[in-house]
C-alpha positions in Angstrom: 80.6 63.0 78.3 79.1 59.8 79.9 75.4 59.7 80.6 74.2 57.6 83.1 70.1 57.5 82.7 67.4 55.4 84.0 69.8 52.9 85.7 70.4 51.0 89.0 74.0 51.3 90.6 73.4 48.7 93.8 75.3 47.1 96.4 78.9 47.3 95.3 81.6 47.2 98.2 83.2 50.2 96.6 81.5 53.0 95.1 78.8 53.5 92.9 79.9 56.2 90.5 83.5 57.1 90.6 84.9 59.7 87.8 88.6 60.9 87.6 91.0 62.8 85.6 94.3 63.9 85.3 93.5 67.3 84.4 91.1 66.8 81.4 87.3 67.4 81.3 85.2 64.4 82.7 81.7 65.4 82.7 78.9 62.7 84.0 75.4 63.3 83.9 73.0 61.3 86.1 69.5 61.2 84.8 66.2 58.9 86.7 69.0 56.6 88.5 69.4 55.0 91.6 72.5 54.7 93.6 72.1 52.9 96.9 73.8 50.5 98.8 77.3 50.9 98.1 81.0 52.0 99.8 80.1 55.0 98.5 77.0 57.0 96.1 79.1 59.1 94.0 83.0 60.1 93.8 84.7 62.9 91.8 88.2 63.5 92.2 91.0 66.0 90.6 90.3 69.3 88.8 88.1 69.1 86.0 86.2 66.1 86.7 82.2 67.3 87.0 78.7 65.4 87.8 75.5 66.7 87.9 72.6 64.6 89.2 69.1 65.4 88.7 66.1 63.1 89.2 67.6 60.5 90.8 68.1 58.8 94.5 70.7 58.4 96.2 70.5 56.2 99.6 71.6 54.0 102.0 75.3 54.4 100.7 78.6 55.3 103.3 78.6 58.9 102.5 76.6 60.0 99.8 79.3 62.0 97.7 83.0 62.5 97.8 84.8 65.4 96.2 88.7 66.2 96.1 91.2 68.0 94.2 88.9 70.6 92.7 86.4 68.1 91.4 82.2 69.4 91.6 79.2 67.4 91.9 75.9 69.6 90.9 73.0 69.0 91.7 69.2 69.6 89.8 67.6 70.3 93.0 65.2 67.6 92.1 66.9 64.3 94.0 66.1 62.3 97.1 69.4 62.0 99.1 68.3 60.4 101.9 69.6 57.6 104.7 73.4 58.0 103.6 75.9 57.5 106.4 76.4 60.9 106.0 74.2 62.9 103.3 76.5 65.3 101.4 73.6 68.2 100.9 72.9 70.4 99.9 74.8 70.2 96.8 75.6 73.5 94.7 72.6 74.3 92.2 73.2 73.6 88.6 71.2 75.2 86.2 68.6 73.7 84.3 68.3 75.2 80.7 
């Protein structure tokens, strides 16, 4: 599990959050962060790799998410995606517990 909370991801030529795996669980949690600015907000690729987002902003980024190969991205419901190249929502709804 990697927890990314109360953080700035800004202005990177490449993306802003990218998880991957070959197969094993990859869980990231994004908490009160900003993503902006970059290639890219957020990029999960290959079965089993997951991200939720709740809280947080994502803007101004190529397109806001990226999923492949059976990867998710969830969201809160409680985000401003916003001024992406393209905006990626709505995401599917996690559930807040």
């Amino acid at each position: 599990m990697i927890i990314v909370t109360n953080s700035s991801i800004t202005g990177s030529a490449d993306n802003g959050i990218t998880g991957s795996t070959n197969a094993n669980g990859l869980n990231i949690m994004i908490e009160g962060s900003t993503i902006a600015g970059n290639l890219r907000g957020i990029v999960m690729n290959r079965a089993g790799a997951r991200a939720r987002i709740g809280r947080s902003v994502v803007s101004d980024n190529g397109p806001a998410f990226a999923v492949s190969g059976g990867a998710t991205i969830l969201s809160f419901r409680n985000n401003q995606i916003e001024l992406n190249g393209n905006n990626g929502t709505p995401l599917p709804a996690a559930t807040l517990q």
